[in-house]
Each structure stands twice: as structure tokens, then as C-alpha cells.
C-alpha positions as CSV (number, residue, x, y, z in Angstrom):
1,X,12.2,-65.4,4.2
2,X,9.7,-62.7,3.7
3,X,11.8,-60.7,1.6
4,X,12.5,-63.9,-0.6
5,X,8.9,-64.5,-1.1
6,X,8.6,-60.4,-1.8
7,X,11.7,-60.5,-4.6
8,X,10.0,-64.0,-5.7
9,X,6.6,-62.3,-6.5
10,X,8.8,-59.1,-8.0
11,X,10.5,-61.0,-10.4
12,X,7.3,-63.1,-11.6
13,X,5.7,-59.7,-12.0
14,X,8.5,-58.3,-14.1
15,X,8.2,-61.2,-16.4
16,X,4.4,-61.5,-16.9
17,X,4.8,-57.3,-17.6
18,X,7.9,-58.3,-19.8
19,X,6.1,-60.9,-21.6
20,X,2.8,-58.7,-22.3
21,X,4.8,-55.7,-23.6
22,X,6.9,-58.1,-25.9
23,X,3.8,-60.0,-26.8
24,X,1.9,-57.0,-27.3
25,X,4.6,-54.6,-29.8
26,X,4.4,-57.8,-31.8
27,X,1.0,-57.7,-32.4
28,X,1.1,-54.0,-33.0
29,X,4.0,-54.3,-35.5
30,X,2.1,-57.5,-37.3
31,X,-0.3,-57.3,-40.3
32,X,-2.2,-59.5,-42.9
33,X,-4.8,-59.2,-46.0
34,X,-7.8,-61.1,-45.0
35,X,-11.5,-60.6,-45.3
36,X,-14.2,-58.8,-42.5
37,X,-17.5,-60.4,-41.6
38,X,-19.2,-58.8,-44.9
39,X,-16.8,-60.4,-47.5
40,X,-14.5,-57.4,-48.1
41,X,-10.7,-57.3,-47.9
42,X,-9.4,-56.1,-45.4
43,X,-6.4,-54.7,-43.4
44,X,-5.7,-56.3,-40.2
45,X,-2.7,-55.3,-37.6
46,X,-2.5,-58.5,-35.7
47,X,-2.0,-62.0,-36.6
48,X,-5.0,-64.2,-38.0
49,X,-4.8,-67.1,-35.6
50,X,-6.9,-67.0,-32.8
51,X,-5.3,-68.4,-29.3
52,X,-7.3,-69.5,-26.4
53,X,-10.5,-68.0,-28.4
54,X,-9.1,-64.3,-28.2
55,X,-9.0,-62.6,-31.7
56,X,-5.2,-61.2,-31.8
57,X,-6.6,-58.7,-34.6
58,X,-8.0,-55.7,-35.3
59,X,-8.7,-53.2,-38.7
60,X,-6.8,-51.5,-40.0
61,X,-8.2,-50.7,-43.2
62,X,-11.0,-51.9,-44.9
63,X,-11.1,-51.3,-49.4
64,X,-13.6,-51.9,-51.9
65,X,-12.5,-55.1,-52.7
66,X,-14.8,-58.3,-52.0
67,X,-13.8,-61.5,-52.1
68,X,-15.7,-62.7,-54.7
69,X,-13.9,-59.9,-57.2
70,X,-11.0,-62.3,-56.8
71,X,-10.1,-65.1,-59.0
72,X,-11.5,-68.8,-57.2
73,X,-7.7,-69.6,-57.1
74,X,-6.8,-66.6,-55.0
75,X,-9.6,-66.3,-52.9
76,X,-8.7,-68.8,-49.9
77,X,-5.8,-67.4,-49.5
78,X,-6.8,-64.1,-48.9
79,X,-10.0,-65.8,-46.6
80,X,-7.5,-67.6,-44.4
81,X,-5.4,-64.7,-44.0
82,X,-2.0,-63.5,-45.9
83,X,0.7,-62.3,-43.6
84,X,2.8,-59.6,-44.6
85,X,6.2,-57.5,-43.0
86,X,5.0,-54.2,-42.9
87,X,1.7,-51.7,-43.5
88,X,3.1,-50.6,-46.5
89,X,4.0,-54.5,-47.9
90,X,0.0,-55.0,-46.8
91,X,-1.1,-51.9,-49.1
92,X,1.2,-53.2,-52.0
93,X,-0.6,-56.5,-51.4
94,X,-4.0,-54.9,-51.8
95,X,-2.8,-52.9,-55.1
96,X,-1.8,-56.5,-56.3
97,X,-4.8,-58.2,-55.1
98,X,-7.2,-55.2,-57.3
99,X,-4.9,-55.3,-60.2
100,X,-5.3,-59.2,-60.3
101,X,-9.5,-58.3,-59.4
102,X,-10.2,-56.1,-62.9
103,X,-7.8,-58.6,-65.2
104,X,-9.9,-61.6,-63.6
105,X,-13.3,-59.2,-64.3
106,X,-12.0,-58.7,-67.8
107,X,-10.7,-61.9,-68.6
108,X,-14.6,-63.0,-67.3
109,X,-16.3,-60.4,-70.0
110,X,-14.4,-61.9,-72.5
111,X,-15.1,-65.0,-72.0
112,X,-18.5,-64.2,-72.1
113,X,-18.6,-62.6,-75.5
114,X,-16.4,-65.3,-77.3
């Protein structure tokens, strides 16, 4: 009976272990676009949600780029978090995002001199 109670308490172990190294190489292998406390885009490896009040996030990378350089249309989006496969997929994202940032500042000036 002792034993039982021993391999019971083993096995729950092993699972809470298994479940935190699973949960945790997801995290790690996770990342979005979103915006830091200051308004610039930013990086993250993690997942945006928030679960039981725990940010599941940290930076990875912060750029240049502030929200506000962003077309209106875009910039919830990126505010609320865009997930992505890969590091690299999140860099091609930001290229994108700064491409789409100087046509929206150009189409602006324009606008402005017509």
C-alpha cells in the first residue's frame, strides 16, 4: 500500500514535470509582433495571452518602429499581438510592417502638399 501511494505520487510528478517541459519548449519556440509599454514594436517569444495573470512573454527584440508610424488600419493588429511560426517569419513581419510605415509616411506628405 505504501509503495502504491509512492508510485502514485511518482507518476503525478512525472506528469506535472512532463507537462511544464512541454508547456514551456512551446513558449520558447512561440513568437508575435506586438507593441512594449512605450509604443514601439516589438519582438516577443511567447504567446500574447495572459493566463491566470502571468505574462507568457518576454523580448526578444525591440526596433524603431512605433505604433503610430503605422497606418490606423494596421495598428490594432499589431497592439493586440500578431502571431507568427518562426523568429525569422517575425523579422519578415517587421520588414513588412516598416515598408508599409514609410509608404503610409509618404502617402501622408503627399497628401499634405496636394
Amino acid at each position: 500500500s505504501r509503495i502504491r501511494g509512492l508510485a502514485t505520487i511518482t507518476v503525478i510528478v512525472l506528469l506535472a514535470v512532463g507537462a511544464y517541459t512541454a508547456a514551456r519548449w512551446a513558449l520558447d519556440n512561440s513568437f508575435y509582433v506586438g507593441t512594449d509599454a512605450s509604443g514601439r514594436v516589438t519582438i516577443y517569444r511567447g504567446i500574447p495571452e495572459k493566463i491566470a495573470g502571468l505574462n507568457l512573454a518576454r523580448v526578444e527584440r525591440q526596433t524603431k518602429l512605433a505604433i503610430d508610424d503605422l497606418p490606423p488600419g494596421r495598428r490594432d493588429a499589431v497592439k493586440e499581438g500578431m502571431k507568427v511560426e518562426s523568429l525569422h517569419q517575425a523579422e519578415t513581419t517587421i520588414f513588412n510592417l516598416e515598408d508599409l510605415a514609410q509608404k503610409f509616411k509618404d502617402q501622408t506628405a503627399k497628401d499634405r502638399k496636394a
